[in-house]
N, C-alpha and C positions, 0 to 999 in steps of 0.2 A: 139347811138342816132344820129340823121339828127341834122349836125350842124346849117344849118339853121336858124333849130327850137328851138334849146334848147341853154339856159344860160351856162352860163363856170362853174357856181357852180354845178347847176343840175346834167350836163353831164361830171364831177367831179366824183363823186358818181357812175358813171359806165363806166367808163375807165376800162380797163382791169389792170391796175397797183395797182388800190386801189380796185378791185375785190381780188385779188389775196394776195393782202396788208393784207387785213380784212381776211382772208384764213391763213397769216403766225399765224396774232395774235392768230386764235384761238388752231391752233397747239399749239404755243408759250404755251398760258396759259394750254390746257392743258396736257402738258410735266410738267408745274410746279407742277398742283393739283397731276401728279401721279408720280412726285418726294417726293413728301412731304406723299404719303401715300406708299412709297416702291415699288412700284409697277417696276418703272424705277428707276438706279444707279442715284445719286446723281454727279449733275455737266454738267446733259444731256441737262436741261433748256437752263441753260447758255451758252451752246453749239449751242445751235440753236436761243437762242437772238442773240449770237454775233459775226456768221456767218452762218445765214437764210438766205439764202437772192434768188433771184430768176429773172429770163429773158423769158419775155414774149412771145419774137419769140421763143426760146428755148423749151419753156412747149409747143410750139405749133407744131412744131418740131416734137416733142417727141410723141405727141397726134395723130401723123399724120399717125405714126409709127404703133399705140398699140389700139388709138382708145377708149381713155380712160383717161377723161380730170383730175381728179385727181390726177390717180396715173403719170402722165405725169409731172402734179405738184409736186410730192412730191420725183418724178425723177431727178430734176432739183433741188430741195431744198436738196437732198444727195450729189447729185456733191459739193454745195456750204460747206455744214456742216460736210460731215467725218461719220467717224466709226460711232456718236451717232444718226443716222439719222435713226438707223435700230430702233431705240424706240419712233419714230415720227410718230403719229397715231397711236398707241397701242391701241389695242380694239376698234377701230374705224370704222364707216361706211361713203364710200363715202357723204353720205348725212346728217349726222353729220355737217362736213363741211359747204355742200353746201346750206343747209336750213338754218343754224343758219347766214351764210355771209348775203343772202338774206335776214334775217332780221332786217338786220343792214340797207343792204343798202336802202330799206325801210323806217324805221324808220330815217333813215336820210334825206330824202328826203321827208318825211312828216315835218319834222321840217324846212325844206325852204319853203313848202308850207303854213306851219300856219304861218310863218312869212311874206307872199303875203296876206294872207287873214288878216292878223293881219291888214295890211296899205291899203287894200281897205274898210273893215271896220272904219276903222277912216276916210278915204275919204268920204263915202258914211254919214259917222253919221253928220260930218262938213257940205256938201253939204245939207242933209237934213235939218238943223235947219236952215244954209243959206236961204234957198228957202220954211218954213215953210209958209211965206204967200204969195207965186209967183202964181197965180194964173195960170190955165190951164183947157182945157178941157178934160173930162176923154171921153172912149170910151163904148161902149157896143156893140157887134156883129160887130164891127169893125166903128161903126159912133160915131158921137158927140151923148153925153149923158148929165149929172150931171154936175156943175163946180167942180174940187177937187186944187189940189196945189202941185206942181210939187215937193215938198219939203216930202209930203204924199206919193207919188209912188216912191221916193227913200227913203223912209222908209221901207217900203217894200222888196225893195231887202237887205235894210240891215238887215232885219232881216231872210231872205231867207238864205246869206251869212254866218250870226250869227249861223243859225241851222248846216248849213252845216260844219262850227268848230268845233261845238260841236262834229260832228260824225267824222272829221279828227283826233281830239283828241284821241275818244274812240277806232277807228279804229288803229292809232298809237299802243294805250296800246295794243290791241289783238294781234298787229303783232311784237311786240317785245319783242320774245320768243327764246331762245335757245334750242337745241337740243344736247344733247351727251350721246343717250343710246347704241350704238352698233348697230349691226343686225338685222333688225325689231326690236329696239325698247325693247328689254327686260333686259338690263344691263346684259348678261351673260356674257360678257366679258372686262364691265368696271363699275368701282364704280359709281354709282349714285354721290359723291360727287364728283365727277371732272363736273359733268354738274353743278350744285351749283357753282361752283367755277371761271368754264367759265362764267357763266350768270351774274354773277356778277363781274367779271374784265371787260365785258362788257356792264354793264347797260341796261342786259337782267332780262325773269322770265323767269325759268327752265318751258320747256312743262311739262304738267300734266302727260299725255300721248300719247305718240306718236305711231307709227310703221313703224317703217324707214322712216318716213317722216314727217315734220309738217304739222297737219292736214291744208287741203286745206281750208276748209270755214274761216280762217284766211285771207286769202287772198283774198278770196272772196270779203270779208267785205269791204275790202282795195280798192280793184278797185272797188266795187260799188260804194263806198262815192267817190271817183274820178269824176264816171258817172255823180252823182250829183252835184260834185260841176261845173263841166265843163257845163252840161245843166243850171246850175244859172250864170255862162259865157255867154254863149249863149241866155240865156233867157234877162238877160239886156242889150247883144249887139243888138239884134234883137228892143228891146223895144227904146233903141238910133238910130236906124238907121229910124225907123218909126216917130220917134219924129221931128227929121231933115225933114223929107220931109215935099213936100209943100203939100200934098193932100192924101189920099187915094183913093180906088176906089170905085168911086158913087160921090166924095165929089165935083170934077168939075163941074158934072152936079148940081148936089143940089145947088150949089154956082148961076146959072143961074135963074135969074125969070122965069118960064113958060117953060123950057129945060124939056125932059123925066127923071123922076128919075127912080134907080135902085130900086124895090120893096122889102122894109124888108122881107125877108124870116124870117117866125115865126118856132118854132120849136115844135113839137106835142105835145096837152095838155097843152102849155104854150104859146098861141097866142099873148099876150102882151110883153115877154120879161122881162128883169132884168132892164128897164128904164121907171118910169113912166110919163116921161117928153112928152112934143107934138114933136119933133125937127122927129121922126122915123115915115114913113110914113106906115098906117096902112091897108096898101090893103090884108085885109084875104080872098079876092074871088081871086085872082093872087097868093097868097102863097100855 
């Protein structure tokens, strides 16, 4: 990430140390699920909780070599761990790994999110009832219209804000899914119940179905509610920076007794507009 740009928690969450971190766990777990079903000697777990361990320049190193960010990592986790390392990713496909990390670091990173929208939500709800009867002019086709109340159009975004939780939420649930079926996906080479077991040490749901990959429209979902919420960003930033000025355009000359106004441009089939107030000046032989 552009430090710049991004918070120290955010850009926490994709550091390469807790990329790779979230990578051992899910080896770790599941070495356990296919200890506990025979699969791997008993004692191999604990072998690799409690010398797993791994170096970042190292895996890259190694990747540099082979060309092959995985098994570079799991190059580097055998130096550290010994003999039992040879039962580390048993039945496994690179993408086992690297889908189910991914949606971790995800799902993490929507939970610092809901927690920003949680506290501009309360900002925006306080500010509205604040300014319930502040009076303001509202606009239409960009001039003065209707009075409304500045406490009403930040009502508005807060409930703009509000929907867009709601879909950070459901978006979260979709993308926090585990994957551990093997080779495209068909368990031929590992028990369905070691993904059960992963998905749940990490506060995942097992994919329904997958094929070598978590399906993409997961993701989809994910960065489209992003889009949304970032355009309801921008939508209230744009609505703040227009509020602040002293005039729009047209509004100096209108402001002028007997000055040339800008003629309302009407739009087809609807010559009058969304304001039935006099303030819009109604020249339909210039429109």
């Amino acid at each position: 990430m552009i430090p710049r740009y991004s918070r120290p928690e955010m850009a926490k969450v994709w550091e390469p140390e807790n990329y790779f971190r979230i990578q051992l766990d899910i080896e770790i777990y599941a070495c356990e699920a296919q200890e506990k079903l025979g699969v791997i000697p008993k004692g191999t777990a604990r072998a690799v909780r409690e010398r797993g361990a791994f170096d970042v320049a190292r895996i890259r190193d190694v990747e540099r070599e082979i060309h092959h960010e995985t098994i570079a990592f799991l190059t580097n986790l055998a130096e550290h761990i010994g003999p039992e390392a040879r039962f580390v990713h048993q039945g496994m496909t690179s993408s086992d790994v690297l889908d189910t990390c991914l949606s971790i670091q995800l799902a993490h990173a929507a939970d610092l999110l809901l927690a920003d929208l949680d506290a501009v939500l309360a900002a925006l709800k306080k500010r509205a009832f604040e300014h319930r009867l502040t009076p303001m002019v509202a606009r239409s086709h960009g001039v003065h219209a209707e009075p409304t109340t500045f406490g009403l159009k930040l009502a508005g975004h807060y409930a703009e804000f509000a929907r867009n939780r709601a879909r950070l939420v459901a978006a979260r649930k979709e993308i926090a899914t585990c994957q551990i079926s093997g080779a495209v996906g068909t368990f031929a080479n590992i028990d369905p119940r070691v993904e059960e077991y992963v998905a749940k040490k990490l506060g995942l749901e097992p994919e329904p179905v997958s094929s070598q990959i978590i399906p993409r429209d997961r993701h989809a979902q994910f960065f489209m509610t992003l889009a949304l919420i970032a355009a309801a960003i921008e939508r209230f930033a744009t609505e703040l920076r227009h509020l602040q000025a002293k005039g729009l355009l047209g509004d100096a000359a209108q402001a002028q007794p007997g000055a040339e106004r800008e003629p309302y441009r009407v739009v087809a089939g609807d010559p009058f507009g969304g304001d039935p107030g006099p303030r819009k000046r109604r020249d339909l032989a210039r429109a």
